[in-house]
Backbone as JSON Lines, residues from 0, in Angstrom:
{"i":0,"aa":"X","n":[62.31,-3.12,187.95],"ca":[63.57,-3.4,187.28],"c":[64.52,-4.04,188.3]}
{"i":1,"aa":"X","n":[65.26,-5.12,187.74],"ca":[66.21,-6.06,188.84],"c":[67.43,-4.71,189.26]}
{"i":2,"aa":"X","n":[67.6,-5.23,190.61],"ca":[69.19,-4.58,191.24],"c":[70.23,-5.65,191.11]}
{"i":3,"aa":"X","n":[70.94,-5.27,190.97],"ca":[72.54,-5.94,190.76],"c":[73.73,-5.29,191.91]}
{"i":4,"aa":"X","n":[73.93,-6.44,192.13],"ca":[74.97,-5.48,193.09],"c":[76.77,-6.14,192.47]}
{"i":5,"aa":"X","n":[77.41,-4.97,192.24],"ca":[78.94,-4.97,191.61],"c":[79.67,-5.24,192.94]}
{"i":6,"aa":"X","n":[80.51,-6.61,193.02],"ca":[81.55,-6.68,194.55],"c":[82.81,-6.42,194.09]}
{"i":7,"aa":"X","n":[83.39,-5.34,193.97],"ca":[84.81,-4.85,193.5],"c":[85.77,-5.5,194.62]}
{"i":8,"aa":"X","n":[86.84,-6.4,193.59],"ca":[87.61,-7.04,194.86],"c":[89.06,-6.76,194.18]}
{"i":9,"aa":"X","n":[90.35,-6.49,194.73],"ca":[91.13,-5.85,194.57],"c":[92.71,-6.98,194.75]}
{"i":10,"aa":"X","n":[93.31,-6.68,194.0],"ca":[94.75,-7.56,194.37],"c":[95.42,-7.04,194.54]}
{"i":11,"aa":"X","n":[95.32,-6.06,196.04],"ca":[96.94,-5.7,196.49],"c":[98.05,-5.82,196.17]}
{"i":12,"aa":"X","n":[98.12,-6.74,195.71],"ca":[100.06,-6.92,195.12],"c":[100.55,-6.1,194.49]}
{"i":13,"aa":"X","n":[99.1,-5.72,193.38],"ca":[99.08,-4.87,192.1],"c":[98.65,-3.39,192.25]}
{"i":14,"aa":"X","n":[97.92,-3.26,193.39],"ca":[97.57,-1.7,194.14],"c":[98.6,-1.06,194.0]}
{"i":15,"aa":"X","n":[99.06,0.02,193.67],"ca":[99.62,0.92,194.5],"c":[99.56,1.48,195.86]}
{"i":16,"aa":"X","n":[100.9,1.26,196.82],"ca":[100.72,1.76,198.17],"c":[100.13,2.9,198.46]}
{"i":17,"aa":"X","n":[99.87,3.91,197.33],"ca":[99.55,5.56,197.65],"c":[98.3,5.76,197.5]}
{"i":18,"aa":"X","n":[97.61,3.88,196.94],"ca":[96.26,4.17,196.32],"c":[95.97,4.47,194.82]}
{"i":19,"aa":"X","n":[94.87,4.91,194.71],"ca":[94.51,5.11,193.03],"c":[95.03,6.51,192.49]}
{"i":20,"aa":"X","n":[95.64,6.75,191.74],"ca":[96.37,7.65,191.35],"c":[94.55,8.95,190.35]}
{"i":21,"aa":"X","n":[95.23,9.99,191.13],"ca":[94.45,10.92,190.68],"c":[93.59,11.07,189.17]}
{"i":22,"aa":"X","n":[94.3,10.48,188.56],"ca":[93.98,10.38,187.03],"c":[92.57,9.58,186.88]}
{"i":23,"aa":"X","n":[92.82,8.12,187.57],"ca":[91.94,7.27,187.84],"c":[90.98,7.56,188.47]}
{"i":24,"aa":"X","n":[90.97,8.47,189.72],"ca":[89.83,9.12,190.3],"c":[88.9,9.93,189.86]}
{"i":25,"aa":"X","n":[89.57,10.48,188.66],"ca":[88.82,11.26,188.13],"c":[87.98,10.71,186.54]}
{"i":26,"aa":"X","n":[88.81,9.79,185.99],"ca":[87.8,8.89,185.38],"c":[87.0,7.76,185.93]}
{"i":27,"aa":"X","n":[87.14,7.83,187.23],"ca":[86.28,7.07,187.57],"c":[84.7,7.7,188.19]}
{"i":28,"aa":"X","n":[85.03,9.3,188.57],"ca":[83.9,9.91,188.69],"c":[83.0,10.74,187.83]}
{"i":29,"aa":"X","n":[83.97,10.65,186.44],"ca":[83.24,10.64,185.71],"c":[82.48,9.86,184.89]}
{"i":30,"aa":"X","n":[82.94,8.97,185.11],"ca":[81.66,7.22,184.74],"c":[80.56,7.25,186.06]}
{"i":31,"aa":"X","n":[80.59,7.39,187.16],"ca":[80.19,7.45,188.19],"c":[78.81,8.5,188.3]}
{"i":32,"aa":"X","n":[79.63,9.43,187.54],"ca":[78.01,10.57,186.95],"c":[77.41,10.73,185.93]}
{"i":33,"aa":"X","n":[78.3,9.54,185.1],"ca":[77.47,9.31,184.0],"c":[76.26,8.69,184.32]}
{"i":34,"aa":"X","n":[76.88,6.95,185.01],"ca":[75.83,6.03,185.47],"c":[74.75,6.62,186.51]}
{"i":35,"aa":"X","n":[74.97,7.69,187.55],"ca":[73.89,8.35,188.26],"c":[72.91,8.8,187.39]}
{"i":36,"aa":"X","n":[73.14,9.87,186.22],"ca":[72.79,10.71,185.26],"c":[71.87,9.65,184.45]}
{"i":37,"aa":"X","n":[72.36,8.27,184.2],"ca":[71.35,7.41,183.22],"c":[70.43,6.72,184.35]}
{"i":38,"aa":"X","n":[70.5,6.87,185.85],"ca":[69.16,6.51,186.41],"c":[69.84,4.8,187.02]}
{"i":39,"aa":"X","n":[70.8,4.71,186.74],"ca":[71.12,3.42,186.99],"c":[72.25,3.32,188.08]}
{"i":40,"aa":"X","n":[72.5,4.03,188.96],"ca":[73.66,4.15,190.16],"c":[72.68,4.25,191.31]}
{"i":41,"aa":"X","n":[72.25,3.23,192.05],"ca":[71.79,3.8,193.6],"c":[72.83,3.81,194.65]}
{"i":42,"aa":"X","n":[74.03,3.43,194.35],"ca":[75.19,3.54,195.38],"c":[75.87,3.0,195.12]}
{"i":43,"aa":"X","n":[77.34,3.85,195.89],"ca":[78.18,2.93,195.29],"c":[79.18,3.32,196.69]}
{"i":44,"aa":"X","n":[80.66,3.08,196.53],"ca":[81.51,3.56,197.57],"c":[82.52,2.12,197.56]}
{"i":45,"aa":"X","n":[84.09,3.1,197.75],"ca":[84.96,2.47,198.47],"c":[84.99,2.03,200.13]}
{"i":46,"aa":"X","n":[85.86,1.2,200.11],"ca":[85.93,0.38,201.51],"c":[87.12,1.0,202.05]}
{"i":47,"aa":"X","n":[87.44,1.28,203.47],"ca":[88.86,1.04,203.97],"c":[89.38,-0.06,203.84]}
{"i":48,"aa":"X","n":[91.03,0.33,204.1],"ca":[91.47,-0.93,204.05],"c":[90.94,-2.13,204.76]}
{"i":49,"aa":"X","n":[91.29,-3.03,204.64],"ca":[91.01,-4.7,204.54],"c":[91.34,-4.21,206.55]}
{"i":50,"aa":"X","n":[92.92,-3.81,206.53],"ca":[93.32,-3.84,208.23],"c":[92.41,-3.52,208.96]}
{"i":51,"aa":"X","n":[91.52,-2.4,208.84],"ca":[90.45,-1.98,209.54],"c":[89.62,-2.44,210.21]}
{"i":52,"aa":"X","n":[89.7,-3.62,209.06],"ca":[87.72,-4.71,209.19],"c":[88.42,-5.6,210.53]}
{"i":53,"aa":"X","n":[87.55,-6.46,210.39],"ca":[86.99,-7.52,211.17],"c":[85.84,-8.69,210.51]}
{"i":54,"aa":"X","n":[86.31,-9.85,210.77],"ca":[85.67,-10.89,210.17],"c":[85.01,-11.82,211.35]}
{"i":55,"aa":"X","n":[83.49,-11.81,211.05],"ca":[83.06,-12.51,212.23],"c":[82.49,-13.83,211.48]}
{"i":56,"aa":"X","n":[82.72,-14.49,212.22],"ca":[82.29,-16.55,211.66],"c":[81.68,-17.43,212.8]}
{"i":57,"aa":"X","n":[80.61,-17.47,212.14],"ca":[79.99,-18.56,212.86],"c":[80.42,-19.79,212.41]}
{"i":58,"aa":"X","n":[81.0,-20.45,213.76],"ca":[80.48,-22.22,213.45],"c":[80.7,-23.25,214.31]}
{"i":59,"aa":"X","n":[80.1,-24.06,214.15],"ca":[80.12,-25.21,215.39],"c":[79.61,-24.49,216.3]}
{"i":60,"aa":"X","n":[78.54,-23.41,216.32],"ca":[77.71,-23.04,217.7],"c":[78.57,-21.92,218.47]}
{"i":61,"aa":"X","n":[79.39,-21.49,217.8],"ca":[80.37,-20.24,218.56],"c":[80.66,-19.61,217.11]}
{"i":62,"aa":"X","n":[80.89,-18.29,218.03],"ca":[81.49,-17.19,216.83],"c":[82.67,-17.19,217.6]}
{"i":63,"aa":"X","n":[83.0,-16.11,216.36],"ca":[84.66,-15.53,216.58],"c":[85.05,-14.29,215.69]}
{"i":64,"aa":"X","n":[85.72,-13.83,216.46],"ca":[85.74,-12.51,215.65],"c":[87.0,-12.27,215.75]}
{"i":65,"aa":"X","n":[88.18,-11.99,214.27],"ca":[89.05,-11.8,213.78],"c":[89.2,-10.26,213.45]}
{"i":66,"aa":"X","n":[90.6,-9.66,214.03],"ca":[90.74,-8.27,213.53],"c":[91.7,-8.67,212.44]}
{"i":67,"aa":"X","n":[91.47,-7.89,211.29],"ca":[92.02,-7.53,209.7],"c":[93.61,-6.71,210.47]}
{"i":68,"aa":"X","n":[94.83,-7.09,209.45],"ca":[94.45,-7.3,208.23],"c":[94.55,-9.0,208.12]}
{"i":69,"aa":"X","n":[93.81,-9.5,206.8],"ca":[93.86,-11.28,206.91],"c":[94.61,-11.36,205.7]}
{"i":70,"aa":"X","n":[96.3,-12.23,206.82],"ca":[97.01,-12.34,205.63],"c":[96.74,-13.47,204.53]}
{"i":71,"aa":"X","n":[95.75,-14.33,204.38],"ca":[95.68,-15.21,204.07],"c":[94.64,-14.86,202.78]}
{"i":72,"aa":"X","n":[94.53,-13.84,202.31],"ca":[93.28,-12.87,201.78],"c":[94.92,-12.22,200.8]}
{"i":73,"aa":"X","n":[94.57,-12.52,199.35],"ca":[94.99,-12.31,198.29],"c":[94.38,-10.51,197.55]}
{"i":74,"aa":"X","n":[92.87,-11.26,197.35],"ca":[91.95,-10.36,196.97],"c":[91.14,-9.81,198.13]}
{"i":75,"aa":"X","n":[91.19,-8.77,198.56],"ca":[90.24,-8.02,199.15],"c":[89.44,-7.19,198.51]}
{"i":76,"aa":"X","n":[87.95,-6.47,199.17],"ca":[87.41,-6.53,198.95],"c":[87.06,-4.82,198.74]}
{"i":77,"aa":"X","n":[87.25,-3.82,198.22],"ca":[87.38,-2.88,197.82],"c":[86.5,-1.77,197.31]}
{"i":78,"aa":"X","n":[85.47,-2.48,197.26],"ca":[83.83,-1.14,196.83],"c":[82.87,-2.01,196.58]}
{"i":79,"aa":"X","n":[82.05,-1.13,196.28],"ca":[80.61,-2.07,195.58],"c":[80.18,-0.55,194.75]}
{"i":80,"aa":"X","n":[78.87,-1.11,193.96],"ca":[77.92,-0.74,193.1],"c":[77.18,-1.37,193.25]}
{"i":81,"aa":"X","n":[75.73,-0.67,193.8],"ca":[74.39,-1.16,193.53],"c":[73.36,-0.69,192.52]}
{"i":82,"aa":"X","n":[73.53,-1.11,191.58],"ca":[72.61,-0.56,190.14],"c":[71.66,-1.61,190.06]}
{"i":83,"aa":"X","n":[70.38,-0.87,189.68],"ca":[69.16,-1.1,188.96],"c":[69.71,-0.95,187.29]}
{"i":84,"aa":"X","n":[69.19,-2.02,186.93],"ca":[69.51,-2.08,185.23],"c":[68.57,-3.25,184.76]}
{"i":85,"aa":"X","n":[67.71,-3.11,183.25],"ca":[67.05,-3.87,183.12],"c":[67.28,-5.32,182.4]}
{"i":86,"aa":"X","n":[68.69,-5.89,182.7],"ca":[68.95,-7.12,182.46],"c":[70.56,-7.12,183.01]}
{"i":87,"aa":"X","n":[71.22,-7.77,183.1],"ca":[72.38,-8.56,183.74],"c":[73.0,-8.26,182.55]}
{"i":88,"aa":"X","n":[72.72,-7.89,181.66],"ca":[73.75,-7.91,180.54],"c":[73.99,-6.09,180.56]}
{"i":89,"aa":"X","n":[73.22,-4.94,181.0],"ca":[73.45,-3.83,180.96],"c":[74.49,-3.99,182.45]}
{"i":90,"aa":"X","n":[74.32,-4.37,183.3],"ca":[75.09,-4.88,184.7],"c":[76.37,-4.93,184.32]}
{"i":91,"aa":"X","n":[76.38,-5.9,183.62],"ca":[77.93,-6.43,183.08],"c":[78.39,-4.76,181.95]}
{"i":92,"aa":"X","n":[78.04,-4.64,181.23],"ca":[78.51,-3.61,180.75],"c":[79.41,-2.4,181.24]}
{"i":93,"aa":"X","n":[77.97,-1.78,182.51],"ca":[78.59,-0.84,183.28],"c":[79.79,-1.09,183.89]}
{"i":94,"aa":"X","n":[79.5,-2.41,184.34],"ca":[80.7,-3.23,185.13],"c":[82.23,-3.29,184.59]}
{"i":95,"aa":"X","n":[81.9,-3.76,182.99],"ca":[83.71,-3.4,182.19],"c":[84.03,-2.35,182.09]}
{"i":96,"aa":"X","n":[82.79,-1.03,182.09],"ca":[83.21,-0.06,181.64],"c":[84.09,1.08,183.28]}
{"i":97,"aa":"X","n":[83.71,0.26,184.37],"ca":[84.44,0.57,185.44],"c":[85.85,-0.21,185.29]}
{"i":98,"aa":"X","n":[85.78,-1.18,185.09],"ca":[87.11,-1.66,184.94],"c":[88.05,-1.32,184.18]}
{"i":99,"aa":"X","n":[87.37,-0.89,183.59],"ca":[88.79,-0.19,182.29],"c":[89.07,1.2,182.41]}
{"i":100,"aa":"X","n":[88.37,2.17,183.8],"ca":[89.1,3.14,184.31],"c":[90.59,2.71,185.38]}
{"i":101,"aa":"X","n":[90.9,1.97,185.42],"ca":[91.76,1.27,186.12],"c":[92.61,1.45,184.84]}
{"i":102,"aa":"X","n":[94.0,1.65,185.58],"ca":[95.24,1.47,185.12],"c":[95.73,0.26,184.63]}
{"i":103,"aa":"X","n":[97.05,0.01,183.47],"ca":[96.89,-1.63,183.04],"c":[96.97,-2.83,184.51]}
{"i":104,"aa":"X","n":[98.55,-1.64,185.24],"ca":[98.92,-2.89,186.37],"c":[98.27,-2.86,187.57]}
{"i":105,"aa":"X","n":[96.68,-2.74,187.58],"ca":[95.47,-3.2,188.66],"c":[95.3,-4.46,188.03]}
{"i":106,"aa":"X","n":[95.06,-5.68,189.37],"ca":[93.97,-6.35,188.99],"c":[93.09,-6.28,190.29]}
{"i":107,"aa":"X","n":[92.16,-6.22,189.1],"ca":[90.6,-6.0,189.98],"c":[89.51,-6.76,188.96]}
{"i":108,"aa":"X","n":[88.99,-7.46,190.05],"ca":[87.83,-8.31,189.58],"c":[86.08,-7.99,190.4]}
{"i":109,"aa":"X","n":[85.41,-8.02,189.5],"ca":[83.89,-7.01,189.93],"c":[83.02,-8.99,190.18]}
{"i":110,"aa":"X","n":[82.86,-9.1,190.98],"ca":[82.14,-9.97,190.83],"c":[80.21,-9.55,191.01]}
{"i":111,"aa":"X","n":[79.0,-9.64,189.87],"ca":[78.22,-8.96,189.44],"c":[77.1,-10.06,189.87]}
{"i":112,"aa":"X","n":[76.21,-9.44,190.65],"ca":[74.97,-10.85,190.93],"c":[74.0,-10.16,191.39]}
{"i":113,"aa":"X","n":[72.71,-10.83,190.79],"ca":[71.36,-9.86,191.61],"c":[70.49,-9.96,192.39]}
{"i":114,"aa":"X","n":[69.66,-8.97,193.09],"ca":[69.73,-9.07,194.03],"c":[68.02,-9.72,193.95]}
{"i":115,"aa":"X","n":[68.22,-10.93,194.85],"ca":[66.8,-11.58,195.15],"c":[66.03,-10.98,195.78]}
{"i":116,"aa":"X","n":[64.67,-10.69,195.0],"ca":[63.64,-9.34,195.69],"c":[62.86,-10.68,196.02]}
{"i":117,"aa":"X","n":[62.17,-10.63,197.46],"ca":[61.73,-11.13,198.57],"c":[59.87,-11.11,197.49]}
């Protein structure tokens, strides 16, 4: 069965500074054990903040490595989901049905793609 991996990316503007408000945490772990419970969650997890990271880039034959936070970064990049599901269309499903544990004034966009088995 194909893996899909969910890239939860986040628009700060619209975050709350305190984070996800308790309410949300808790519908979100309960979708979270639903999707374990149907066989279709192999991982998942939030990110620290964006400030934390570090962005390394190759090019022109040199790297470089940037400490976060990057103000130039709208959407950051905020969790993932790696589900096994047997078509892109159960993917997408699970996928709205995370999004709509979110409060109205989040925007958050899941970008959903699978994963090329070698």
């Amino acid at each position: 069965m194909p893996r899909y991996l969910s890239i939860v990316r986040v628009d700060e503007s619209t975050a709350p500074a305190e984070g996800p408000s308790p309410e949300l945490m808790e519908r979100m772990g309960a979708l979270i054990e639903e999707i374990t419970k149907a066989g279709v969650m192999l991982d998942t997890a939030g990110l620290t903040p964006h400030g934390q990271g570090r962005r390394v880039r190759w090019e022109g034959g040199d790297i470089t490595v940037t400490d976060g936070p990057f103000t130039e970064s709208k959407e950051v990049i905020g969790g993932y989901a790696l589900m096994q599901c047997k078509d892109m269309e159960e993917a997408l499903e699970w996928t709205k049905r995370f999004l709509k544990t979110h409060e109205e004034y989040w925007t958050v966009t899941c970008e959903v793609r699978e994963i090329a088995e070698a």
